[in-house]
C-alpha positions, 0 to 999 in steps of 0.5 A: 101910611103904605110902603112898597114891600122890599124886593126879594134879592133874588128878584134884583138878580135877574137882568130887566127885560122890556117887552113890547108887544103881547106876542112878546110877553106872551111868550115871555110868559109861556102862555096864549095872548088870550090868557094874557088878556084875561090876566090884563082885565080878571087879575091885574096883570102889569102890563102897559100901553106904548102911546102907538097902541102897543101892550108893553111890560118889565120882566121884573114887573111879571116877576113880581106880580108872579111872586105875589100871586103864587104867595096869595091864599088859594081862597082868596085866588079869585079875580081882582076886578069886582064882577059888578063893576064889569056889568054894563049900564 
């Protein structure tokens, strides 16, 4: 059976941050909405979509998804997405 892992105390520090939008986590992120995008569809970024279209994600959520790729080996650092399962029919 899988269990979520424990978060890190110092996680649980930091006050949650709603952020709607992708200028908005890009910013939060220091980085283009472009980058955002590939991070969304190559990586599995956490980031959602408001039911009026708009790209929506926690702070906490970007932390987490952070901390686990900063802790992956750097061999294993490639896209979590199969490159075959992109490939159009």
């Amino acid at each position: 059976m899988y269990s979520l892992p424990t978060p890190d105390p110092e996680v649980l520090k930091v006050p949650v941050v709603f952020l709607v939008g992708q200028a908005q986590i890009a910013e939060f992120c220091h980085v283009s909405e472009r980058t955002i995008s590939r991070w969304v569809l190559n990586y599995s970024f956490p980031q959602g979509m408001l039911p009026n279209g708009d790209a929506c994600a926690s702070s906490a959520d970007i932390s987490l998804w952070a901390r686990a790729r900063m802790h992956q080996p750097k061999k294993t650092m490639k896209p979590l997405v199969d490159e075959e399962s992109k490939a159009v029919a």
